[in-house]
C-alpha positions as CSV (number, residue, x, y, z in Angstrom):
1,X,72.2,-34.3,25.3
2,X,69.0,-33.0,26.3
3,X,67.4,-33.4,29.8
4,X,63.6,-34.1,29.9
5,X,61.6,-32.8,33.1
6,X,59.9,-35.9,34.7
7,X,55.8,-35.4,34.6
8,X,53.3,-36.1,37.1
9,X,50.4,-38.3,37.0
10,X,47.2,-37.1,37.8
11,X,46.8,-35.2,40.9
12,X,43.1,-36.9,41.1
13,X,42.4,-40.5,41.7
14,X,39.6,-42.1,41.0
15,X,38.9,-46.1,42.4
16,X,37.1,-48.2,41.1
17,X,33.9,-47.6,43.8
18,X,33.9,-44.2,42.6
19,X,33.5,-45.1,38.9
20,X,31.2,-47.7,39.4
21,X,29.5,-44.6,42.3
22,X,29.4,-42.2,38.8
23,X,28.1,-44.8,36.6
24,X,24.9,-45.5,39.1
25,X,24.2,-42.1,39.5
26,X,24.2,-41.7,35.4
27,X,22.5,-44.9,35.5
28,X,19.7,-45.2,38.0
29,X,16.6,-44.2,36.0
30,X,17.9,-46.7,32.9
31,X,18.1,-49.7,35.3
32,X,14.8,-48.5,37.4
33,X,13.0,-48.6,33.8
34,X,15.0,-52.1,32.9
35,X,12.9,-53.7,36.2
36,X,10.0,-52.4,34.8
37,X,10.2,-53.1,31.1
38,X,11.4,-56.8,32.0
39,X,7.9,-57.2,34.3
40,X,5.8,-55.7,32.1
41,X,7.6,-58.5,29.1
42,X,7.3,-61.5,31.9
43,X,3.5,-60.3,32.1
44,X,3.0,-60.3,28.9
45,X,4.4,-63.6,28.0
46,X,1.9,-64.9,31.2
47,X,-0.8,-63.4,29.2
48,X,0.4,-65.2,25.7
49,X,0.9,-68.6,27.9
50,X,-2.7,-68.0,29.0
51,X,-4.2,-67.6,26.0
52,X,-2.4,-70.6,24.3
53,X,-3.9,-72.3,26.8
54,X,-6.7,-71.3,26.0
55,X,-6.7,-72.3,22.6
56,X,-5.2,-75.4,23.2
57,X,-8.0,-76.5,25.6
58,X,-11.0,-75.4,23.5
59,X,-9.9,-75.4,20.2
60,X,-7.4,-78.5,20.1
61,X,-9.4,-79.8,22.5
62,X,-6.3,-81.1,24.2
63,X,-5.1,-81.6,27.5
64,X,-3.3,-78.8,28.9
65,X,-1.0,-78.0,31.8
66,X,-2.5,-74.9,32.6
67,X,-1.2,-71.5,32.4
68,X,0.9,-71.7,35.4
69,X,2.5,-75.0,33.7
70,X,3.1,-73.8,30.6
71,X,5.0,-70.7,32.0
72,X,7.2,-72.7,33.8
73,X,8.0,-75.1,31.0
74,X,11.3,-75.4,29.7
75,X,10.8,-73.6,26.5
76,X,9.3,-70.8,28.0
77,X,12.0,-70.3,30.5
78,X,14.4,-69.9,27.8
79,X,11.7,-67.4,26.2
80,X,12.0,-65.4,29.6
81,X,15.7,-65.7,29.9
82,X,16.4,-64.5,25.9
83,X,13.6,-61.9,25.9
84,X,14.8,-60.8,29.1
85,X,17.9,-60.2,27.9
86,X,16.9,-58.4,24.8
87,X,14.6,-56.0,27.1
88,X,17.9,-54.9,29.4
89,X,19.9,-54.8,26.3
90,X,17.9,-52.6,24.6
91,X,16.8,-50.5,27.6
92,X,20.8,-49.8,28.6
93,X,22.3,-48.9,24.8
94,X,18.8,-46.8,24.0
95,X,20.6,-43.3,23.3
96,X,16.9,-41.6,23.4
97,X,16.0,-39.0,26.5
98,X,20.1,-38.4,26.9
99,X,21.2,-35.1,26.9
């Protein structure tokens, strides 16, 4: 019979602020860009609602809600929230400019 010698953990212990600390600092120009890309997407949609508008009003010669409006609708918002989404998405599992 054969005794085994006990082992010890890890002399280092990292918490969970520290990891989510390492993973910022790894981090910070990706989700500084995220902000970015998502306003630059939100504008562009704003510019999209406008021209609709646009079109809508001088072409269809229909009644419109007006830019503003038709950026808040509920179709949009789901645009923004989807699209949104897509931008972080895309931003955050981008492997390009990592070394």
């Amino acid at each position: 019979m054969e005794i085994k010698r006990a082992e010890l953990s890890s002399s280092t212990y990292r918490s969970p602020a520290q990891k989510i600390q390492e993973w910022l600092t790894d981090n910070s120009a990706r989700l500084v860009i995220c902000v970015i890309c998502v306003f630059l997407f939100l504008a562009l949609l704003y510019m999209l609602c406008g021209i609709s508008n646009f079109l809508m009003e001088n072409v269809g010669k229909q009644d419109t809600p007006g830019t503003l409006g038709l950026f808040q609708s509920p179709l949009t918002s789901l645009i923004k929230l989807i699209g949104s989404g897509v931008v972080v998405w895309y931003v955050l599992k981008n492997k390009s400019g990592m070394k």
